[in-house]
N, C-alpha and C positions, 0 to 999 in steps of 0.2 A: 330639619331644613327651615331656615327664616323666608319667608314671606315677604315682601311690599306691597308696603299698602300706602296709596296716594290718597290723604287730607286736606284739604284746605281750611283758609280760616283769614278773619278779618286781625288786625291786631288792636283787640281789646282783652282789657285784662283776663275774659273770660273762654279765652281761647288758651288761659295754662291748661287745664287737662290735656289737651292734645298734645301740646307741647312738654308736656313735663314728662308725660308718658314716655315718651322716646325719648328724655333723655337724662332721665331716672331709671330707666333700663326696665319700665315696666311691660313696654311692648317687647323687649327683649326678654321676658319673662316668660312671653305669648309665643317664643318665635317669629317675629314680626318686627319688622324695620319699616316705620312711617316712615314717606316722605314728604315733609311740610309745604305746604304752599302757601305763602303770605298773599292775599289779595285786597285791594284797597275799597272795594266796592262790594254790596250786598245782592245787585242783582248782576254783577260780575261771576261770584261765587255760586249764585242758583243756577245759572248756568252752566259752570263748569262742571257741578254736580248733576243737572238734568241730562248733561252731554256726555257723561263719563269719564270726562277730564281726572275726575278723582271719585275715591271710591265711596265716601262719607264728607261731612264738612261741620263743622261747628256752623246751628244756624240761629237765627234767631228765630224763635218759637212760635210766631204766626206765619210764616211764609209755607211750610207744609199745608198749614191750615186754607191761605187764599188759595195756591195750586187748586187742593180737591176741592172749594168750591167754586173753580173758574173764576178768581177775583185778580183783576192786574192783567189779563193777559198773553200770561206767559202759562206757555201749558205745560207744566212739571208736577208731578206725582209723588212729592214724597213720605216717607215711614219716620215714625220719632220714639227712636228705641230708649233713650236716656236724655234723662234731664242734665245739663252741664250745671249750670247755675240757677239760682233765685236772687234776683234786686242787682246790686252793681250800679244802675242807672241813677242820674245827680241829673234835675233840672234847674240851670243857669240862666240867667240873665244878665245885657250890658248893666257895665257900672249904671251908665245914667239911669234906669229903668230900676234898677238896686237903690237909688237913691230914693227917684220918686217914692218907690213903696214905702221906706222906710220914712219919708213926710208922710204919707198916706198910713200910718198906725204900725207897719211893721216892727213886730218885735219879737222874732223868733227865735226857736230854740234847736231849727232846722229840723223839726220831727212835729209842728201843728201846721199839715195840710191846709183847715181851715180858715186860720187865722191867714197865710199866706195865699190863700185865693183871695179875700174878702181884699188884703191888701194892693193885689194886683188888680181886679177888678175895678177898685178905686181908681189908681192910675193907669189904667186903658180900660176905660170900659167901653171901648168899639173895637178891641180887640187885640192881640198879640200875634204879631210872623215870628212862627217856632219852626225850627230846623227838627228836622229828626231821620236816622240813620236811612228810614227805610218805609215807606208806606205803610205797608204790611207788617209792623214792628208791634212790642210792647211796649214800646216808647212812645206810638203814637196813643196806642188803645189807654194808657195811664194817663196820658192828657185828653184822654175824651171823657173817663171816668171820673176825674179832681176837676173838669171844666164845664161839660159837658151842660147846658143849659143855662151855666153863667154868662157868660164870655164866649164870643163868635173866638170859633180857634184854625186859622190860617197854618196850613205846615208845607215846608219846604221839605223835599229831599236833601241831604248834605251828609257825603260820605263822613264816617267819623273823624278821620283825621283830618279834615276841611273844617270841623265845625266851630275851631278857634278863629282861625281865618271870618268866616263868612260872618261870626259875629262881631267881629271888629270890624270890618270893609262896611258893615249897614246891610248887609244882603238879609239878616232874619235880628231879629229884637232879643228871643228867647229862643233856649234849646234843651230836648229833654235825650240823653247820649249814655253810653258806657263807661264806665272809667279806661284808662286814664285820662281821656281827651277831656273830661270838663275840667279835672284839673291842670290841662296843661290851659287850657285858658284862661283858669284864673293866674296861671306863674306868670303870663303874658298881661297881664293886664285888662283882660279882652272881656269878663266875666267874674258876675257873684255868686254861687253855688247859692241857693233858695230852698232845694228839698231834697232828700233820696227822692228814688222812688218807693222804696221800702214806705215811707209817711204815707202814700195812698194807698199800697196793698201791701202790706207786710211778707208776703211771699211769693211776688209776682215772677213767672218762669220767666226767665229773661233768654238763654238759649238753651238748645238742644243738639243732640247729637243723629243728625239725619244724613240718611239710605235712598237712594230711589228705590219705590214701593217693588217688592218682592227681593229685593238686594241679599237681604237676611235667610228668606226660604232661600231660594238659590246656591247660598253661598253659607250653609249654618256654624260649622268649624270657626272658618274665617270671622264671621260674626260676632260666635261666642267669645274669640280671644279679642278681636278689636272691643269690644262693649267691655269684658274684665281688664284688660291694658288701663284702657279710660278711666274707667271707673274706680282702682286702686288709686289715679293720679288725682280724682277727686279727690277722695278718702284723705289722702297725704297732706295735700294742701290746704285742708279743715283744719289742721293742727298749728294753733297758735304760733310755735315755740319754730315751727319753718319759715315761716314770713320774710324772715330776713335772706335763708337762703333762695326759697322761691323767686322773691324780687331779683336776686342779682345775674338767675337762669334768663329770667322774662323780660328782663331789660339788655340783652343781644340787640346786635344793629337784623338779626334775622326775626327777630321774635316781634315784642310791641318796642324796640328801640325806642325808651324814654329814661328818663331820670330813673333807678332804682329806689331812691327815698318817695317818690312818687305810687308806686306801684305799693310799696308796704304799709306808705299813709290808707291806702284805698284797701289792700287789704283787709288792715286793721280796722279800718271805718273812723280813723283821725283825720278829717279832708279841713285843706284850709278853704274855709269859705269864702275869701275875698282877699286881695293882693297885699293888705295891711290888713290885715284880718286876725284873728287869732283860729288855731286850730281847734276844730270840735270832732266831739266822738260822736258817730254815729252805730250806735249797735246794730248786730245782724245786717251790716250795710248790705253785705254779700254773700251770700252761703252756696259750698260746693258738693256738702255732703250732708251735714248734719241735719235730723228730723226726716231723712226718708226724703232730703231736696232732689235726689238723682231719680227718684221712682216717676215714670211718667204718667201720669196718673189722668184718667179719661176726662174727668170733669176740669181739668185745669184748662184742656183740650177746646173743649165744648164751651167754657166762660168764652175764649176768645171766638170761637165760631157764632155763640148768640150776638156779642156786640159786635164782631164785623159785619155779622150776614144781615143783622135788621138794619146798619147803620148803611148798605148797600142795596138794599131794596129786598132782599131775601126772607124768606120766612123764617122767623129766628129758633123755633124748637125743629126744625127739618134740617138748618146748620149746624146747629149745635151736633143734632144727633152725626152728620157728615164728620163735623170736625173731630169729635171723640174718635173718628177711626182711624184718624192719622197717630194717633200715639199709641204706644205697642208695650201697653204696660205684659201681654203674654212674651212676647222676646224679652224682655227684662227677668221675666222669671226663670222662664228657660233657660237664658245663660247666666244669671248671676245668683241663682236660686243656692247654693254651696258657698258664697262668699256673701251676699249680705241678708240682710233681716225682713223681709219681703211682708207688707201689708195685706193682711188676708180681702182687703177688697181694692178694687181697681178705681174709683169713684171717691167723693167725698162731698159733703157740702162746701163750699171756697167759701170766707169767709166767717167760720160759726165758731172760730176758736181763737180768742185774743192772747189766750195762753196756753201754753202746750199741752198736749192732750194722749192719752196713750190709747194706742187702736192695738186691734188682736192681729197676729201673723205670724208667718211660718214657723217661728221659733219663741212660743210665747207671746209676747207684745213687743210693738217698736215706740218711743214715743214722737211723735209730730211736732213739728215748731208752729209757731204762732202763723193764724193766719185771720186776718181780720185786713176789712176798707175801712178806709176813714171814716166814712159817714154809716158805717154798721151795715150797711144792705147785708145780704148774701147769697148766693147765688146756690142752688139745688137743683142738681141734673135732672131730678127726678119729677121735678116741679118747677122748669127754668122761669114760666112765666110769674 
């Protein structure tokens, strides 16, 4: 007997998993018929998921985290069984502002963070109005991490597919977004791509796949086939040699309705940087699978609970330790412990590995992809201060 099961999702690239699932027939693999819900807003979507509207939802990976520590407001509780992606996000800037920097010394290679702060800095140093999806985002937390001390940083809320718009009208300067929308504003004219976000954190979670808190016990069957449906749609998507076909599933007027050459430049991490521009590669622009990216791993957790909760008055190792409990690296093992290769610990240092690294787990070793900041810090659960 098939099941329904109601998702929601914002449409950025990083909502194929969900989508590809159901219609790759991997949820039909599960006995399980998603039914998708496109939504255009992020605190549209936490809602509909706090309310029951839908059963799970593609989120973005701090918002479980503000819910448990009461930040924003809104009182939703929830559980982050799988990691969907790492990186996908491009921060942009108007032409004009592109320009300046580049009087101002820029000369990049769209992968030195540093060299591109020092630049912008030069041409605002009272400051920069950046749009970002979502308060509560890794979009915002990457512009506090690459600015944070430099440059006063002003951010706008702008749903993502406003964020072409809002930078052309004059409403924000700069914006740090999903794909595909930074590229649809450079096709428009509206915007120069400046960085991944990958250049400040090499493996930063960008979404998840989130439960209101107990969803999972309650519901563990159901669970276990929604988290392996997902998760196989990961898997599939890592592979090179699909791009073409995944791009022409995800470019539906239902899905993210955009350009399909659009979708497979970002894929691939060949994004045009500017409207006369030439195309550059950016490696690991975006990872679904590969390195143990879907594992959710506590300390990834807990990086974002220390910098939200001190940058909100919080005490930052008492967040930290709150937010590590929103991610369910035990539900991960529990259902996907027979299909993938499960890291023998939950935890890691973020940061301490610029190139890949192989850790012990359930089946021998897995190995980890790069994970390193720009300026080397590193962040250690065990010793966050």
């Amino acid at each position: 007997m098939t099941t329904e099961v109601d998702l929601g999702f914002v449409p950025l690239l990083d909502a194929a998993p969900l989508i590809l699932a159901e219609r790759l027939g991997f949820a039909a693999e599960e006995r399980l018929h998603l039914r998708l819900h496109p939504v255009r807003s992020w605190s549209l979507l936490r809602d509909m998921l706090s309310s029951g509207h839908v059963a799970a939802a593609q989120m973005l990976s701090a918002v479980p985290i503000a819910g448990r520590l009461g930040l924003g407001g809104a009182a939703v509780d929830f559980d982050a069984p799988l990691v969907l992606s790492l990186g996908g996000q491009v921060i942009g800037v108007s032409p004009a502002l592109g320009a300046e920097m580049r009087l101002n010394g820029l000369v990049s290679d769209f992968s030195d963070a540093l060299a591109t702060r020092e630049a912008l800095v030069r041409a605002r140093p009272n400051g920069v109005r950046f749009g970002v999806p979502f308060p509560f985002s890794m979009h915002a937390e990457l512009l506090h991490l690459w600015l944070g001390g430099t440059l006063p940083i002003s951010t706008v809320t702008v749903p993502p597919a406003q964020m072409p718009t809002a930078l052309a009208s004059g409403e924000i300067e700069a914006f740090c977004v999903g794909e595909p929308w930074g590229s649809v504003a450079v096709a428009g004219g509206a915007a120069d791509l400046i960085l991944p976000g990958t250049a400040i954190w090499t493996a930063p979670p960008e979404k998840v796949l989130a439960v209101r808190r107990g969803w999972a016990e309650e519901n563990p069957d159901l669970a276990g086939r929604l988290l392996r449906a997902i998760w196989r749609a990961c898997r599939w998507i890592s592979q090179p040699d699909v791009r073409a076909a995944a791009s022409d599933l995800l470019a539906h007027t239902d899905a993210l309705n955009v350009d399909p050459e659009m979708i497979e430049r970002a894929l691939s991490g060949h994004l045009l940087l500017s409207q006369n521009g030439a195309v550059i590669d950016s490696p690991g622009f975006i990872n679904f699978h590969d390195g143990a990216a879907n594992f959710p791993w506590r300390s990834q957790a807990a990086w974002l609970g220390w910098n939200m909760g001190r940058r909100h008055g919080l005490d930052g190792a008492a967040a930290a330790d709150t937010a590590s409990s929103c991610w369910r690296p035990d539900l991960f093992r529990l259902h996907l412990g027979e299909d993938a290769v499960l890291p023998a610990a939950s935890a890691k240092v973020e940061g301490a590995n610029p190139e890949p690294v192989t850790a012990g787990a359930n089946r021998g070793t897995v190995t980890l992809g790069r994970n390193a900041f720009f300026d080397g810090r590193i962040f250690d659960l065990s010793a966050p201060a």
